[in-house]
C-alpha positions as CSV (number, residue, x, y, z in Angstrom):
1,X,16.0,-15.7,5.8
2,X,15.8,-12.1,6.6
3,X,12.3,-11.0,6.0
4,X,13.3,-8.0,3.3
5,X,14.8,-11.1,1.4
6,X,11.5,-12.9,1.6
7,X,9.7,-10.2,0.6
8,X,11.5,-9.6,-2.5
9,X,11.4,-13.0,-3.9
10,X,7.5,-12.6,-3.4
11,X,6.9,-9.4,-5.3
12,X,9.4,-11.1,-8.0
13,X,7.6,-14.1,-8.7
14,X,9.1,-16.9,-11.9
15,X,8.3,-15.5,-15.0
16,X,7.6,-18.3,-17.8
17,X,5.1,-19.6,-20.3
18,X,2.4,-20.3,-17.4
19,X,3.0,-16.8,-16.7
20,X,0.9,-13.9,-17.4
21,X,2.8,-12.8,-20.1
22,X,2.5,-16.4,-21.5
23,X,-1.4,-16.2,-21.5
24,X,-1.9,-12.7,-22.0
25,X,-4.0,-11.8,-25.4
26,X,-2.1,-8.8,-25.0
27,X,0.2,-7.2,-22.9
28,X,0.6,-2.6,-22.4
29,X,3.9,-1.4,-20.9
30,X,2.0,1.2,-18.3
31,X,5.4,2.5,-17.0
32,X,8.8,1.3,-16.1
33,X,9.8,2.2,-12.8
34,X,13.7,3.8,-12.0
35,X,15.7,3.4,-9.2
36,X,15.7,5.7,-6.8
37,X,17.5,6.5,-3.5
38,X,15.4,7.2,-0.4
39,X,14.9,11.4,0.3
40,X,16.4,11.8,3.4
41,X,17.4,14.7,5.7
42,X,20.1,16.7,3.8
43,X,21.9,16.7,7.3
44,X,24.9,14.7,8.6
45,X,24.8,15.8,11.9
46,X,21.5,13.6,12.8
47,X,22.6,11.4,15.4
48,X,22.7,7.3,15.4
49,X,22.2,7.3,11.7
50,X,22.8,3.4,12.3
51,X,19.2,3.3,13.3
52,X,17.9,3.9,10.5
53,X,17.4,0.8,8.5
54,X,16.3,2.4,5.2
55,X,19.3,4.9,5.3
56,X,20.8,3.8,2.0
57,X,17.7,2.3,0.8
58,X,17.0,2.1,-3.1
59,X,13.5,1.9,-4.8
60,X,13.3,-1.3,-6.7
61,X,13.3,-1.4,-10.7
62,X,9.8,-2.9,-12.0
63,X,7.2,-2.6,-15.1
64,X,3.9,-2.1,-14.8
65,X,1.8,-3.8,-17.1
66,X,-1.4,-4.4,-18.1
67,X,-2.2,-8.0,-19.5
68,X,-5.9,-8.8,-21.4
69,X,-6.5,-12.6,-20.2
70,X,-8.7,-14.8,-21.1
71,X,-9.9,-17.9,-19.9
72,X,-9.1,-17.2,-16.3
73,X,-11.0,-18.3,-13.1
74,X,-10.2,-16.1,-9.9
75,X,-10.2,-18.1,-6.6
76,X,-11.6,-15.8,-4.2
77,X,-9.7,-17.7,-0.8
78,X,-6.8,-16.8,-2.2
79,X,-7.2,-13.7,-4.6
80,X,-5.4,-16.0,-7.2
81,X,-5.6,-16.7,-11.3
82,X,-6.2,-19.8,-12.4
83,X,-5.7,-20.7,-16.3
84,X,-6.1,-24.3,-18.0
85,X,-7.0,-25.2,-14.5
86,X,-3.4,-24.2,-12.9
87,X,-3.0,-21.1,-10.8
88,X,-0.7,-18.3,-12.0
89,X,2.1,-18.1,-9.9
90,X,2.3,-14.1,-10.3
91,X,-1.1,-13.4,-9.0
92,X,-0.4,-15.4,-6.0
93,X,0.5,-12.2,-3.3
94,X,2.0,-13.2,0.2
95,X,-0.1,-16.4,0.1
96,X,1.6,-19.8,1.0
97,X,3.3,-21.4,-1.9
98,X,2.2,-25.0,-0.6
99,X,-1.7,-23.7,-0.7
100,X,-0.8,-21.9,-4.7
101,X,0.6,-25.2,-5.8
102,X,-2.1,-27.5,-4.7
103,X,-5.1,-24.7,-6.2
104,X,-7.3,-26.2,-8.8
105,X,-10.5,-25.0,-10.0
106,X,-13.7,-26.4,-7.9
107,X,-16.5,-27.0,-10.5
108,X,-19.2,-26.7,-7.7
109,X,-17.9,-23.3,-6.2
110,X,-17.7,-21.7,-9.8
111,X,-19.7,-18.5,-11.2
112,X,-19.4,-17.6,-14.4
113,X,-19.4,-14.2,-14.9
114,X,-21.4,-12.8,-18.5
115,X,-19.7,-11.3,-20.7
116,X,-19.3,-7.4,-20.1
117,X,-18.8,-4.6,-23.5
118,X,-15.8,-2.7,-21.8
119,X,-13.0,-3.8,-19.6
120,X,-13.8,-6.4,-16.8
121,X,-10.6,-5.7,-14.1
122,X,-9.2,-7.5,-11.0
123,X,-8.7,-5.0,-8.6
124,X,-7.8,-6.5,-5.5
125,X,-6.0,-9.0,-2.9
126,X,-6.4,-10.7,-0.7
127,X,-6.5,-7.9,2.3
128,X,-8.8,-6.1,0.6
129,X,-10.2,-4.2,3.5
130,X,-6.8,-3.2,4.3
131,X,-6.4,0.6,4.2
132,X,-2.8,0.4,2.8
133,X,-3.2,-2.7,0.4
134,X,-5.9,-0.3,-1.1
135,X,-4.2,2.8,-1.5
136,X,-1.0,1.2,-3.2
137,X,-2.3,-1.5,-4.9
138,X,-6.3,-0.7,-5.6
139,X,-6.4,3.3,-6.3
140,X,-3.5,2.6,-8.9
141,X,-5.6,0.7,-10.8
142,X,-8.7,2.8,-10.6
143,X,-6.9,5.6,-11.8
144,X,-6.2,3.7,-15.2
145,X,-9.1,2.2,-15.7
146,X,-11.3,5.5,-15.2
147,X,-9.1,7.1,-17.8
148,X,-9.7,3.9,-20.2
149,X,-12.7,5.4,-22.0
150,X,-14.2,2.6,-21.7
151,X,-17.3,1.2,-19.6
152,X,-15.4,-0.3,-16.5
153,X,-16.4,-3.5,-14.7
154,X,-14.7,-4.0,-11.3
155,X,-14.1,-7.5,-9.5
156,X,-14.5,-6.1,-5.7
157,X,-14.8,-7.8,-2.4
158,X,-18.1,-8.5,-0.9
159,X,-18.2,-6.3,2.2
160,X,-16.4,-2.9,1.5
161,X,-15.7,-0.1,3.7
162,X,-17.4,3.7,3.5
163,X,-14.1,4.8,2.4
164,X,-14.1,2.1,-0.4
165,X,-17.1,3.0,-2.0
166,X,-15.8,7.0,-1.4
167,X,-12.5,6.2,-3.7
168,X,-15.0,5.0,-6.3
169,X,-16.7,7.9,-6.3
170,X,-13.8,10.0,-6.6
171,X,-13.2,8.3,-9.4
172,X,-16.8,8.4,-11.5
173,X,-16.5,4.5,-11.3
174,X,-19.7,4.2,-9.1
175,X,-21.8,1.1,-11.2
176,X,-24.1,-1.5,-10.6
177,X,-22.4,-3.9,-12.5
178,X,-19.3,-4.8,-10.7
179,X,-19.0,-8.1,-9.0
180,X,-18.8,-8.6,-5.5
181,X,-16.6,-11.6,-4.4
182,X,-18.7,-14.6,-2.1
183,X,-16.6,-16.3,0.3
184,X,-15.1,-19.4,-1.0
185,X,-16.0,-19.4,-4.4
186,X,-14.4,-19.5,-8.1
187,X,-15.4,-17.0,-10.9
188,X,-14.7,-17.7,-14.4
189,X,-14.0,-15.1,-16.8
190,X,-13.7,-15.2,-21.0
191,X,-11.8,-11.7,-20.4
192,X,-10.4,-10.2,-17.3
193,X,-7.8,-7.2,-17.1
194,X,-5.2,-7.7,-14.6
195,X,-2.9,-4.8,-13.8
196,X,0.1,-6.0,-11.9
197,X,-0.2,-3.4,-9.2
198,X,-2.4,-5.7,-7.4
199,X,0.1,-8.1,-7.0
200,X,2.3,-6.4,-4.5
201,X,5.5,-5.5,-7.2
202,X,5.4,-2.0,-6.6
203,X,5.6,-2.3,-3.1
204,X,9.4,-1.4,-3.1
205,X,9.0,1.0,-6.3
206,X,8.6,4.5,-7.2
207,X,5.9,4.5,-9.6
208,X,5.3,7.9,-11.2
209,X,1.4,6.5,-12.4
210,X,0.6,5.9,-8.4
211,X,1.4,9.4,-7.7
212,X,-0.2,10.4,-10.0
213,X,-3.6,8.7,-9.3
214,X,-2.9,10.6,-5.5
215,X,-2.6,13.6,-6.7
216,X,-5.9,13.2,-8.8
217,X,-7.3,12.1,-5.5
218,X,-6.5,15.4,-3.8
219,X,-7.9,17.4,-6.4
220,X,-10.5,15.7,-6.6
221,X,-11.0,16.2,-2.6
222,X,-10.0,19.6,-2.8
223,X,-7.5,19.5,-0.8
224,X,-4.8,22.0,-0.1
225,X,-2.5,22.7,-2.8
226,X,0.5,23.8,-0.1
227,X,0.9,22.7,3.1
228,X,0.1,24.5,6.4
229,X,2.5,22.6,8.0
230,X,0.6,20.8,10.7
231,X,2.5,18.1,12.6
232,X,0.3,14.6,12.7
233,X,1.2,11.6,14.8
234,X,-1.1,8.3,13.8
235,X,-1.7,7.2,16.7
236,X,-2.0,3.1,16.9
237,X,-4.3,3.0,19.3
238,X,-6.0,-0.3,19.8
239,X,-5.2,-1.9,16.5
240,X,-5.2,-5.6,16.6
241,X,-1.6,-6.1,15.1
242,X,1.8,-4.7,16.2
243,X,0.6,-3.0,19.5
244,X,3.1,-0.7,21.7
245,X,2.4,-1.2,25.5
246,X,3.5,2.6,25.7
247,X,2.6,4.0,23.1
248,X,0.2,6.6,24.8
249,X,2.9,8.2,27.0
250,X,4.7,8.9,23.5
251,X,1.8,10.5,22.5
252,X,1.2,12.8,25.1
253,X,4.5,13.8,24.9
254,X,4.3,14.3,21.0
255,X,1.2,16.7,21.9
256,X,3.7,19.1,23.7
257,X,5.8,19.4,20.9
258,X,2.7,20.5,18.8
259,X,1.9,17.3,17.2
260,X,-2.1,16.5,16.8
261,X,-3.2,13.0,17.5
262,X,-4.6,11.6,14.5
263,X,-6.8,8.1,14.4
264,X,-7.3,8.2,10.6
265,X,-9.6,5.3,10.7
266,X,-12.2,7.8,12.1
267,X,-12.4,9.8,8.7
268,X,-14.0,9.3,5.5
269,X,-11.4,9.3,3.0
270,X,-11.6,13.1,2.0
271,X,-10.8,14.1,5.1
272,X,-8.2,11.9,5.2
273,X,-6.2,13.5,1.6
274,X,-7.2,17.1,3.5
275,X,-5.7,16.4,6.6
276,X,-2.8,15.2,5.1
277,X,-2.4,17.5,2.4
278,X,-2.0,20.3,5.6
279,X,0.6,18.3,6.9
280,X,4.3,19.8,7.0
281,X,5.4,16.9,9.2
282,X,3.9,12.9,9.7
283,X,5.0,10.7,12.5
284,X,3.8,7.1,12.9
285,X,4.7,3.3,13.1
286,X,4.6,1.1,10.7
287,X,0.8,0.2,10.1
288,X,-2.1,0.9,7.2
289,X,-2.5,4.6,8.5
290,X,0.8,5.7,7.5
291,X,-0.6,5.2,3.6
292,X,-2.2,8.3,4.0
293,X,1.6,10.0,3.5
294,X,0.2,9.3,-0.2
295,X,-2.0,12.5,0.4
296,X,1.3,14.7,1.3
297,X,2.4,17.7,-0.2
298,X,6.4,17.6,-1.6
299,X,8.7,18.8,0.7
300,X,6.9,17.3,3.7
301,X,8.8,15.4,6.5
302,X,8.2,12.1,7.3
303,X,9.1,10.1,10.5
304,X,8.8,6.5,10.4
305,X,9.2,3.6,13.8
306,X,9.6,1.0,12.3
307,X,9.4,-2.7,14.6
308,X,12.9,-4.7,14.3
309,X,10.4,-8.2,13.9
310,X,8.8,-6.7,10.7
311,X,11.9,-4.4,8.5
312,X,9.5,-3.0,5.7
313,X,10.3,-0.8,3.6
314,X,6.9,0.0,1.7
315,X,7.0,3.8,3.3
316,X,10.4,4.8,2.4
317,X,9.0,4.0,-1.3
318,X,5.8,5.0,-0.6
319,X,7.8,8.9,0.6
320,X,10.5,8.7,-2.0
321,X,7.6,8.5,-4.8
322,X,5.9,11.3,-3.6
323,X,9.1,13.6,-3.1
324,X,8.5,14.0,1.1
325,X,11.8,13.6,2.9
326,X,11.5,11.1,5.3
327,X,13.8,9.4,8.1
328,X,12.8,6.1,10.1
329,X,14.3,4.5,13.3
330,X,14.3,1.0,14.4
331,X,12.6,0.3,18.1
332,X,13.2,-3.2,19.3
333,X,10.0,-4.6,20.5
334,X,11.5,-8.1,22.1
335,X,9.1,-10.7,19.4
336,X,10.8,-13.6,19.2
337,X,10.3,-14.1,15.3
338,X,9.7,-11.8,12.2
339,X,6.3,-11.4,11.7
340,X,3.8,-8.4,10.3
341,X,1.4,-9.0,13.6
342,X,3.0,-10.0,16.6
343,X,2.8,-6.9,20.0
344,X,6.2,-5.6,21.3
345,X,6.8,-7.1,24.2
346,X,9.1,-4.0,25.7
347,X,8.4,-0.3,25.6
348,X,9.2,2.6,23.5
349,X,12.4,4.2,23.9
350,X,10.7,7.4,24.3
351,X,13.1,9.5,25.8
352,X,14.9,8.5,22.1
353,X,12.3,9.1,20.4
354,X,11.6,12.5,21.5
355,X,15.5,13.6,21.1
356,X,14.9,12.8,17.4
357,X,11.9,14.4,17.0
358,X,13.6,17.4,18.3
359,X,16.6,17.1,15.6
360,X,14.1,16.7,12.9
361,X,11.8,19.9,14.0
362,X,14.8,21.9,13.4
363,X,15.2,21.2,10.3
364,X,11.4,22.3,9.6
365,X,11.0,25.6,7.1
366,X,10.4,28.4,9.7
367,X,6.6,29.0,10.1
């Protein structure tokens, strides 16, 4: 099965009495998400439009909601709800059904969290530390919670990056009494909040509460409120997954066409939104530092590679919500099988590459 197909029954999991809705104490509509058509180039001369995979792409249709549990016990192995002692198939993101089927609660690895006098919220999966699980499915679910009026208490993972704890900040939810998740245990809850952003169904959406939590980011930043039109390439680098054997001889060539070599991972997190903010174009492969198109300006162009063993659409929703046109070729990296991790095994097509990069710097607002 292709793996767009697989993808798509993930983020739209069975929906029954064990469901959330079934258990929820209550349930808030937080938006309804339209379907929309990917914001490409308004130019039909681009050439090899057939390798573009996301040419014709449209955003999926989902509701957000909010649902008040209680009763629940989250298994930190697998970021998943239990409830009467069975897991909750919707909270189960990209994790193996075989493993969700056979969860049950461990007495001797519970924690039972006290009760808390505001909102007590899951707000993460199981790649926490992931730069891109975080900014589409954690900083969502900040933004709703800081706007609650409430006293918030997060469920957070135990080790958490500097740009982690800056996104709190940003958000005035800096407090000592969220949890931190231990390795391999169960924490059981009389009340927990989940907010279905964290389980991966707005992935393929355009979600008008998501840009809006970005854009409160780069206020909050101060970033740029127009862009300067700076061209950025994200530069892979030495990342462990999905590694381009010659990547660095597109990158030196990307420099002589005025792009800067960005290795976002360097940057705390406001940096990041102002860099990003200044962009008028962002080239990259698919990989976490492409999130940061969240921090673009409208208007701004967007060039995705995107690996034929791993067809994800995440960033032509990711651009589409935030109004960027954006434009994405296929490079075929020779892995045997579909897969988010494996290397390429052949180079970049670079001489390809470039040609388009050319086509789509023409069509760049004159400085």
């Amino acid at each position: 099965m292709p793996l767009l197909s697989r993808l798509k029954r993930l983020f739209t999991p069975p929906a029954g009495a064990s469901g959330l809705a079934g258990i929820g104490r209550s349930t808030t509509v937080l938006e309804t998400c339209p379907v929309r058509a990917v914001s490409a180039p308004c130019n039909p001369d681009l050439s090899h439009p057939e390798r573009n995979p996301f040419r014709d792409w449209k955003s999926m249709p989902v509701t957000v909601s909010q649902f008040t549990l209680r009763d629940v016990v989250l298994d930190q192995p697998l970021m998943t709800l239990l409830h009467a002692g069975h897991p909750i198939a919707e909270t189960a993101y990209v994790q193996d059904p075989e493993a969700v089927r056979h969860l049950r609660l461990r007495p001797a690895d519970v924690i039972r969290c006290a009760p808390f006098n505001g909102i007590t919220a899951s707000c993460v999966d199981h790649w926490a530390s992931n730069y891109y699980h975080w900014v589409a499915h954690t900083i969502p679910i900040l933004h709703v919670l800081s706007q609650a009026g409430r006293p918030v208490r997060l469920v957070l993972p135990e080790h958490m990056h500097p740009w982690q704890f800056e996104t709190l900040e940003l958000f005035g939810l800096t407090s000592a009494a969220h949890i931190r998740l231990q390795q391999g245990r169960q924490y059981a809850f009389k009340t927990l909040d989940y907010i279905t952003f964290v389980n991966g169904s707005t992935d393929f959406a355009v979600s008008d509460v998501s840009r809006d939590a970005y854009a409160r980011l780069r206020e909050a930043a101060k970033a740029a409120t127009k862009p300067a039109r700076r061209r950025l390439y994200i530069e892979r680098g030495s990342s462990a997954n999905r590694h381009v054997p010659n990547e660095a001889e597109l990158a030196d060539d990307l420099k002589k066409l005025g792009f800067e070599r960005i290795h976002p991972e360097t940057l705390s997190l406001s940096e990041q939104i102002r860099l990003f903010s200044d962009a008028g174009m962002v080239m990259g492969m698919l990989g976490a530092g492409m999130a940061n198109i969240a921090w673009c300006q409208p208007g701004t162009l967007v060039y995705e590679l995107v690996p034929s063993h791993h067809i994800n659409p995440c960033f032509a929703a990711m651009a589409t919500q935030g109004g960027l046109t954006y434009w994405a070729d296929v490079f075929e990296t020779g892995a045997a099988q579909e897969n988010h991790t494996d290397n390429a095994a052949i180079p970049l097509p670079v001489e390809d590459i470039l040609g388009r990069v050319r086509e789509l710097i023409a069509l760049l607002p004159a400085a």
